[in-house]
N, C-alpha and C positions, 0 to 999 in steps of 0.2 A: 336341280343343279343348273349353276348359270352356263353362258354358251363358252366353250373354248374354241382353241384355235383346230382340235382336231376335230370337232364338230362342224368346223367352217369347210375343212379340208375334204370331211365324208359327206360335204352336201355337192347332189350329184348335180345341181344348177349352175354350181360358181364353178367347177373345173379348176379351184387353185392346186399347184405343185409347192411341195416341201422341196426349198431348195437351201436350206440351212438349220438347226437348232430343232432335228427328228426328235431327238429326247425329248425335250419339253413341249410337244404340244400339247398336254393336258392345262395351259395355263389359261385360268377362267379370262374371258375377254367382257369387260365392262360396258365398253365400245366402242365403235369403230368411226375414225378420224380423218380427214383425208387434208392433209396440210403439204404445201411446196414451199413451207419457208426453210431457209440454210439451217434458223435453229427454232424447232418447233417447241423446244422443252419450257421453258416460259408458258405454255397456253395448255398443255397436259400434267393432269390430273393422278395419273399412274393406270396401267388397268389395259390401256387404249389397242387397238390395230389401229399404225397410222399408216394410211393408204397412200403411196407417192407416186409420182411419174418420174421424179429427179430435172423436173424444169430448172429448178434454181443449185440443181448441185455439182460437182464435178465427180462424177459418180464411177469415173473406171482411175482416179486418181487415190493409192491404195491409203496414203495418208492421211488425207480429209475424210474417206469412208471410217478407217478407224477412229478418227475423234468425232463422227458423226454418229454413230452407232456406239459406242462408250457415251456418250451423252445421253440416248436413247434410253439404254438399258441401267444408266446410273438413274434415271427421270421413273422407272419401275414401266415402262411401254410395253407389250405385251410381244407384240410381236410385229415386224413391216409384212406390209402387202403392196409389191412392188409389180407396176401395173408394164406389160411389153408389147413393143408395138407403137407405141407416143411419142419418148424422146429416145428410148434404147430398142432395137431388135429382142438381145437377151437381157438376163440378170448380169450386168458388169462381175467380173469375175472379184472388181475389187471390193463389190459390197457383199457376196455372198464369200470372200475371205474371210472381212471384217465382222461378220454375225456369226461367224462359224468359231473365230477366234474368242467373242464378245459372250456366247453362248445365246445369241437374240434370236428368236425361231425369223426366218424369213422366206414368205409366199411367193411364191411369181401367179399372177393375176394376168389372166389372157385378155388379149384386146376386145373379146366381145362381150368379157366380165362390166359391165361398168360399176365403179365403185356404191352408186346408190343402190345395187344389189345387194353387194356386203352389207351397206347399212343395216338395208329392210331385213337379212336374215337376222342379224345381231338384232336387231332390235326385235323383231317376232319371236328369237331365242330368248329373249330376255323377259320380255311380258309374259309368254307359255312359263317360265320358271316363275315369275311371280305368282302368275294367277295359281303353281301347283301351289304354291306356298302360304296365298291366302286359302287356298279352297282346305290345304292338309290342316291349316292354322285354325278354321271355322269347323275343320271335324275332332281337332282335339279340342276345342273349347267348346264341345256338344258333349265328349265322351265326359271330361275333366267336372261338367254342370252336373252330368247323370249320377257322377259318383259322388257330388258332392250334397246330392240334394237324398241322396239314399240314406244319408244321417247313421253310415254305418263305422264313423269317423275316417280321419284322415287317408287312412291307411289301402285303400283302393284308390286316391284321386293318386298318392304318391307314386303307385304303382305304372298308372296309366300314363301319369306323365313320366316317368322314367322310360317307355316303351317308345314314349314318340319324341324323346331328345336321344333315344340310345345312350344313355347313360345310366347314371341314379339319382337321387331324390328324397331331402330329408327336411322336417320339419323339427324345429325350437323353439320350444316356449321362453318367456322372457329372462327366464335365470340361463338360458344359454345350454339347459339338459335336451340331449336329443328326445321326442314323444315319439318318433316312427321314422321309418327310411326303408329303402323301397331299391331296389331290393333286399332282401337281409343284410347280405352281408355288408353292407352300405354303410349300418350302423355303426359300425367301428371305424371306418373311415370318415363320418362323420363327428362322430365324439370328439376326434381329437383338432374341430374346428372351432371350440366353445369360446377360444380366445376369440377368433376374429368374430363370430359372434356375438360376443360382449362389447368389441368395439364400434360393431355396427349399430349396438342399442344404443348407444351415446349418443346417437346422432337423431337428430328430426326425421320421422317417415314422413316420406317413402327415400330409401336412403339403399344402397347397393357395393358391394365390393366385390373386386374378382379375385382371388386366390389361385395363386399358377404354381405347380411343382411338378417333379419329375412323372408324379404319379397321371393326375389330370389337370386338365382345368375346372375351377369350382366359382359360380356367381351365388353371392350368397345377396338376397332381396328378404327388407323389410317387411315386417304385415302393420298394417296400420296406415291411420290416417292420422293420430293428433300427436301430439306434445312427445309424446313415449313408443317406441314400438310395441308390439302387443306379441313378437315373436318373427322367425326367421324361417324362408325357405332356402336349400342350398338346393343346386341344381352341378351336377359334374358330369361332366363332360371329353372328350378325347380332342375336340377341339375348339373353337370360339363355336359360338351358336349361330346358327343358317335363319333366314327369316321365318321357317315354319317351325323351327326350332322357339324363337324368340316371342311368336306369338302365342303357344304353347306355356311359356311360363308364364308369361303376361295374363294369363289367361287362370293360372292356378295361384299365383299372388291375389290378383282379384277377389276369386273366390274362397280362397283361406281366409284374407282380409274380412271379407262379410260374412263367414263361419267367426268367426273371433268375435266379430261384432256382434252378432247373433249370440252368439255364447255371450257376451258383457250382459247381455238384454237379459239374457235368464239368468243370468249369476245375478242383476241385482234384483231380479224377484225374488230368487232365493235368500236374498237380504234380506229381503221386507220381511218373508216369511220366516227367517231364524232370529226380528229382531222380535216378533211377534212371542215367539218361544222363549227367547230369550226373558222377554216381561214377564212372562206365566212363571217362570221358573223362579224369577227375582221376587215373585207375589207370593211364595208358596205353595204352587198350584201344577207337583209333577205329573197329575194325571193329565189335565189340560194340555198341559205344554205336550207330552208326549202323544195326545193323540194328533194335535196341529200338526207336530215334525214327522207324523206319519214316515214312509221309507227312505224319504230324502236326510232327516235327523235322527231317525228314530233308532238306528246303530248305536248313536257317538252318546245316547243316553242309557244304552244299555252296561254299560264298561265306565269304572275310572277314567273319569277328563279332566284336565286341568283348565281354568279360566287365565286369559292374560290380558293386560289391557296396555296397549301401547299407546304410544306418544310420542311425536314427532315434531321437530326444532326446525326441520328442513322446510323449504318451499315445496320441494314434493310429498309433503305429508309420510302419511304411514305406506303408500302405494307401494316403496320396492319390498317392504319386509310382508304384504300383504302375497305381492304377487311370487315371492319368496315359498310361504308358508304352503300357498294354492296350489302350484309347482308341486311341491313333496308329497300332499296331501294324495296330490290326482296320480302320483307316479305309482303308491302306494297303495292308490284304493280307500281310502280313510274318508268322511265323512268330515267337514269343515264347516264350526257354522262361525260366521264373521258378522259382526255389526260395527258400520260405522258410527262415530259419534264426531264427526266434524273432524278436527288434527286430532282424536284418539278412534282407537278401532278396539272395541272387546270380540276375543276370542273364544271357541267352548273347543279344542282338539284333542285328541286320544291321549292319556298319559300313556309314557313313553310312544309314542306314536314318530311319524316320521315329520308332522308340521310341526312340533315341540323341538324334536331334535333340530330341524332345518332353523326356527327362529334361536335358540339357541347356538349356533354356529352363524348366524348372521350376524349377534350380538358380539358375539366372542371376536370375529374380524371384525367388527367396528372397534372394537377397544383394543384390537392389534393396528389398524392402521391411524387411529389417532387418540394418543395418549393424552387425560384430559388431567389439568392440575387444578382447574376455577369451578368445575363442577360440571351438570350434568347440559346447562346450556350449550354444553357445545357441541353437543353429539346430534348424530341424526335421527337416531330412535332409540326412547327409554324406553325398557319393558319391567313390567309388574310379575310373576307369576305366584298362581295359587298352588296351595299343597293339594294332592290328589281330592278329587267330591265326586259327588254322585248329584244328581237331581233335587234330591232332598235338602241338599246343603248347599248352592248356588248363591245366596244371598251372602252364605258367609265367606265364601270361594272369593266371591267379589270383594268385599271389604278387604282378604287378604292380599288378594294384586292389587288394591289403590296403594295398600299400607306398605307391600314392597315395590309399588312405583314413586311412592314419596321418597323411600329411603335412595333407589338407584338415581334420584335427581338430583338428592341432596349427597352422597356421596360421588355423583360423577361415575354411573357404570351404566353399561348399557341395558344390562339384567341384572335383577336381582328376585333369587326366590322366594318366597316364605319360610319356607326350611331354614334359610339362613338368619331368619329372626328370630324366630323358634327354638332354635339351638344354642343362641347367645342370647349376651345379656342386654338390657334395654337401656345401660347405661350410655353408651355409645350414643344410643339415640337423641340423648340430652343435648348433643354438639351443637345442636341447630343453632340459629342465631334468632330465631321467633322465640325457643325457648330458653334463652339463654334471656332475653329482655322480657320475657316472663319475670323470670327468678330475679332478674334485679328490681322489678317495679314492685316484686312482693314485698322484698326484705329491704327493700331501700330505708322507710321510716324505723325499722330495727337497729341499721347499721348508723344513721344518723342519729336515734340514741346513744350507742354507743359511742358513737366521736367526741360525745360532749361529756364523757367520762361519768357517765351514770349508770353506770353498770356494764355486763356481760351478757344480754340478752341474747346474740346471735349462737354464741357459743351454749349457753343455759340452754336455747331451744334443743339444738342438736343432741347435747347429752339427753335432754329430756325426751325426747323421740328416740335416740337410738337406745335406748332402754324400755322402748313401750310403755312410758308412763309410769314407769317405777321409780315409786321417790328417792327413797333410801339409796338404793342404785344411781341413781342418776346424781343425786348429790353428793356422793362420794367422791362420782369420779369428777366431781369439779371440783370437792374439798367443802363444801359448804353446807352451811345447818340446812336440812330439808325446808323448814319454813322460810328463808332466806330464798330457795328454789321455789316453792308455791307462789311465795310476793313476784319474782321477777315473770312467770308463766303467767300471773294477771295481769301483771306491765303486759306484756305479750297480746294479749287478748284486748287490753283496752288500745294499745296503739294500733295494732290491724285492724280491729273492731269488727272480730273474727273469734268465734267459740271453740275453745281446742277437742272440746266434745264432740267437734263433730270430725267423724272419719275423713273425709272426704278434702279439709281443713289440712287435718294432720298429713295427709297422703299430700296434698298441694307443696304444703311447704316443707316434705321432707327432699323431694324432689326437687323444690326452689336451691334450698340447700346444696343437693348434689351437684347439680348444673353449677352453683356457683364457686362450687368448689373444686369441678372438673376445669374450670379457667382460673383459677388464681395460682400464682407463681411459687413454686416450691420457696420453701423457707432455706437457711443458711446461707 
């Protein structure tokens, strides 16, 4: 505690008397000043004992004492130490009115006091309070290292420093979900700080806000050093924090900060290592891959996982839906394996698991906060997902998140899953505009036939296809002699210079067809 005024008054060397403002001696004194100007407030700070003799004042005049001392105390002065015996006998009765009126504590200071007495206690008072404050400051940042080098997580540094701020103590990860708080019941009081935690992550670490309410006082500090925070400490408190107090979090910021970074170090070993698995599994080789993922992977292989493969439009890549998915996974307990691949990330996480569900409601508020009409450019992360696999079937898990991350690009959503192509039809998918200049660069020398009034070729094909090659059939439904349908089908064949024999042919340009005829304009 710094020195107050009744610590001045119970030191038995200085002999001062309380002769005005008994209540408030407990007011901490910053330091002690000793000024004889008429108006000392100009050159104070707030805080002060200003020590006088009244040389330059008119000091038993009750008016000027009162605008002298309402200056004083509107200046935040701590308290007068009014020295007797110099220019006064006693305390003028009109400044011990005036301080009594003013509520300003005011001393009578004996002629054998000299003021650089006061000084030197104030100031020996001040430096014993600092040194307790570095010495308490360098015993929690011994306790706060022991518990964090114990690697038994968080959850004992939280403790300890909750012990030495007298408050509590909670840590967030980057989605703003409380991981621990200290003491229990802490947790719920911190929960419901995720907003101003959200706002703190906007900003460049190391970055800080206070939160003040009836309840406590709350400093919520950054963890991190670059671009992003990497997560939040809250610290609450009953009142602002004292220097052993401040040293104290200073000290558990720190050290979270380099637990975090420490954690990044091994998270991306653990990349290497699940993209390592990831290959085996893509090679056809479940037994390799699962002995690699040994304990770390070797769960999320045992069970239904779904593969996803995201993509990212934004400058910050796939990171929040990453640091998202990480979040849910570790809340859970689940097993995550992530590889980066530059602006896409492939995922391998639990079906129905909690990283599925979290990326799934990441997606879903993105396409609540900005509705896209141009397509999937404009979003901050596309995702692909697969229908449920096992180990065995990874290669094709894969091909089905490219195939519904093609579609969520090209329709403008944020997700989209396989199921949903699976269960519909693949005409839709014609829309594109790749495959839409497909189909006219097939049938174009068809449709140019046709302008030049030499028949019905485009129409002849389609009856001819959509009857599977059946003659009779097909030229009925055009009205025409069958051998009249054969001659136009080898027209066909020598202007493509393409064999209708071959499946592969027919399957091209039945399709050419659809496409061209999902864009042309209704008749009547």
């Amino acid at each position: 505690m710094p020195p107050t005024l009744a610590s001045l008054v119970q030191h038995s060397a200085l002999k001062l008397t309380v002769r005005a403002g008994a209540d408030r001696l407990d007011t901490p004194v910053r330091w002690a000043h000793a000024s004889e100007l008429a108006d000392p407030v100009p050159y104070m700070d707030g805080g002060e004992l200003l020590l006088v003799t009244a040389t330059n004042l008119d000091a038993e005049n009750a008016d000027s004492m009162r605008r002298y001392v309402r200056r004083l105390a509107g200046a935040g002065v701590a308290g007068v130490g009014f020295a007797v015996g110099v220019n006064y006998e006693d305390v003028p009765q009109a400044l011990v009115e005036a301080a009594e009126e003013a509520g300003l504590p005011l001393l009578e200071v004996p002629r054998r006091t000299p003021f650089l007495a006061i000084s030197k206690a104030v100031s020996a008072a001040i430096a014993a309070d600092q040194y307790r404050a570095v010495t308490a400051g360098f015993e929690a940042q011994r306790e706060l290292t022991k518990a964090a080098l114990a690697g038994d997580g968080p959850a004992d540094l939280l403790a300890r420093l909750a012990a030495h701020i007298d408050g509590w103590a909670a840590l967030y990860d980057t989605s703003g979900a409380v991981l621990a708080a200290a003491p229990d019941w802490a947790a719920r009081r911190a929960a419901r700080l995720t907003p101003d935690v959200e706002r703190l992550r906007d900003r460049p670490a190391p970055a800080s806000i206070v939160v003040a309410d009836s309840e406590d006082r709350v400093e919520l500090q950054s963890l991190g050093t670059g671009r992003r925070a990497r997560g939040a400490l809250a610290v609450g408190t009953g009142a602002a924090l004292g220097t052993a107090e401040r040293y104290a979090v200073h000290s558990a910021v720190a050290l979270l900060t380099l637990t975090t970074a420490r954690s990044r170090s091994l998270q991306g070993a653990e990349q290497r290592l699940g993209a390592a698995v990831l290959r085996m599994l893509l090679a056809g080789q479940p037994d390799h891959a699962r002995a690699v993922a040994g304990d770390l992977y070797g769960g999320l292989l045992d069970a239904p996982f779904r593969l996803l493969i995201a993509e990212a439009a934004a400058p910050a890549g796939p990171e929040p839906l990453i640091e998202t998915m990480e979040a849910a996974a570790a809340r859970s307990g689940e097993a995550l394996l992530l590889v980066p691949e530059g602006e896409r990330v492939v995922v391998l996480a639990a079906d129905g698991g909690a990283a599925v569900a979290a990326c799934a409601a990441y997606a879903e508020a993105q396409d609540d906060r900005a509705p896209r009409e141009g397509g999937a450019e404009d979003s901050d992360i596309v995702v692909g997902l697969s229908a449920p696999a096992g180990p065995i079937a990874v290669s094709a898990a894969y091909k089905q998140a490219e195939q519904a991350l093609s579609v969520a690009r090209r329709r403008g959503r944020a997700l989209v899953e396989h199921e949903e192509l699976a269960a519909g039809s693949v005409l839709p998918l014609l829309a594109d505009d790749a495959v839409r200049a497909f189909a006219d660069g097939m049938l174009r020398a068809l449709h140019e036939h046709d302008a030049k009034g030499r028949g019905d070729l485009v129409a002849s094909l389609r009856a001819w296809l959509s009857r599977h090659g059946q003659w009779d059939a097909a030229a009925a439904d055009l009205g025409v002699h069958r051998h009249t349908l054969r001659y136009r089908m080898r027209r066909v064949e020598e202007i493509l210079g393409r064999s209708l024999d071959d499946p592969d042919v027919r399957m091209e340009l039945w399709l050419a067809l659809k496409a061209t005829a999902a864009t042309m304009p209704a008749e009547g």
